[in-house]
C-alpha positions in Angstrom: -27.4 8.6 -28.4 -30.0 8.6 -25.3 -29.9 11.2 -23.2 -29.2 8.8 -20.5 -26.2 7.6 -21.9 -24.9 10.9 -23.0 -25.2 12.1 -19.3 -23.2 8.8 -18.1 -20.5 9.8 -20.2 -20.0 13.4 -19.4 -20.3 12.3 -15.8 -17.3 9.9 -16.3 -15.8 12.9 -18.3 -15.4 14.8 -15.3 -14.4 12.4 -12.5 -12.0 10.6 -14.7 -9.1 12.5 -17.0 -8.0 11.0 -20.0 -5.0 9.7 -20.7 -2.6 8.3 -23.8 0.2 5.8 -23.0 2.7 4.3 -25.7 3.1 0.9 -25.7 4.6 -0.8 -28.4 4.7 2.6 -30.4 1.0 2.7 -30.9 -1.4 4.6 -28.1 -3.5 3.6 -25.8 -6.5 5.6 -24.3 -7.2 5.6 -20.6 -9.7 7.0 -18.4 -7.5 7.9 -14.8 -9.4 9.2 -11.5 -6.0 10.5 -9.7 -2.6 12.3 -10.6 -1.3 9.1 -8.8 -3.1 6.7 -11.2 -2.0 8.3 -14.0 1.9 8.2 -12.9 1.4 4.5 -12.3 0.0 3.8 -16.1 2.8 5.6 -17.7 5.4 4.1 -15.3 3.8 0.7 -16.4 3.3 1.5 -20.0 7.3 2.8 -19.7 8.5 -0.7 -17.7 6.4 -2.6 -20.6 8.1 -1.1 -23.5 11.3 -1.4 -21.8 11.0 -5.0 -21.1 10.1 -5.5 -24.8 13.3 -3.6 -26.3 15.1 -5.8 -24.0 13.2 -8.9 -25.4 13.7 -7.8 -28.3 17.3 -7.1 -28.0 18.0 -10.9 -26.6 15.9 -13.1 -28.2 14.3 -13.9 -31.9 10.5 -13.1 -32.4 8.8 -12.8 -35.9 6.3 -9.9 -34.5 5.1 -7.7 -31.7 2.7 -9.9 -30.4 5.2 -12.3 -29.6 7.2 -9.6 -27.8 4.2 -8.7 -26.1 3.0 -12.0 -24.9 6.5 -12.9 -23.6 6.5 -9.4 -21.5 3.1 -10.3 -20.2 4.4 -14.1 -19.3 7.4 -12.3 -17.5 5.0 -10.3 -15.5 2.5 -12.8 -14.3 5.2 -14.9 -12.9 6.7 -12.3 -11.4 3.4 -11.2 -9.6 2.4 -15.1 -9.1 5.9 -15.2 -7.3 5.6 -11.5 -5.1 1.6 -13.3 -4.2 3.6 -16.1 -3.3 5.3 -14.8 -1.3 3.3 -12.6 0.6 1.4 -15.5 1.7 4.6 -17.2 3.1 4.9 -13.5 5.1 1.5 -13.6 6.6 1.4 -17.2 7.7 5.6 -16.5 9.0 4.0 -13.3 10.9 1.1 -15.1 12.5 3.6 -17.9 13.8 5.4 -15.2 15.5 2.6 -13.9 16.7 1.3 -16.8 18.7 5.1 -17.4 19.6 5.2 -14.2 21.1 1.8 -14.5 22.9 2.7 -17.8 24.4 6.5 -16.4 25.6 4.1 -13.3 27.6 2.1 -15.6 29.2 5.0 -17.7 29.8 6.6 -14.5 31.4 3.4 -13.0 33.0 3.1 -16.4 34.8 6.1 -16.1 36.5 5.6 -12.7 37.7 3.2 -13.5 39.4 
């Protein structure tokens, strides 16, 4: 190993804290910069195997990769759909915006 490599990886060592999340009862390695990071990869590695068992639970699949991909399917719409929707927010919000700015110089014209 080069020493230039070998001072790239303690340097990650010490900003980032490693990390093993279960998912689909086999672990998973993860390098984490913040306390907060770290609760947000085990609350997602938690929500993934929960979403799994209930997969698991409703439907037929011959494996865990099936399991798996159908829990990633679920999530991507879901995320497509909360994107989606954002975007309906933003343009809703500029709309108000210029709604509003027309009613104050609506009401500023009269004042005066």
């Amino acid at each position: 190993m080069s020493c230039a490599f070998k001072q790239q990886v303690s340097t990650v060592c010490m900003k980032d804290q490693l990390i093993s999340v279960i998912i689909a009862e086999r672990p998973y390695r993860l390098a984490v910069s913040s306390q907060a990071e770290e609760e947000t990869f085990r609350r997602a590695a938690k929500l993934v195997d929960e979403k799994m068992k209930e997969y698991a639970g409703n439907y037929a699949f011959r494996d865990t990769q099936d399991l798996l991909a159908m829990v990633n399917l679920q999530f991507a719409v879901e995320c497509l759909s909360l994107s989606d929707t954002a975007a309906q927010h933003d343009k809703l919000k500029q709309e108000l915006e210029e709604v509003d700015h027309l009613l104050e110089s609506k009401l500023l014209g009269k004042s005066q």
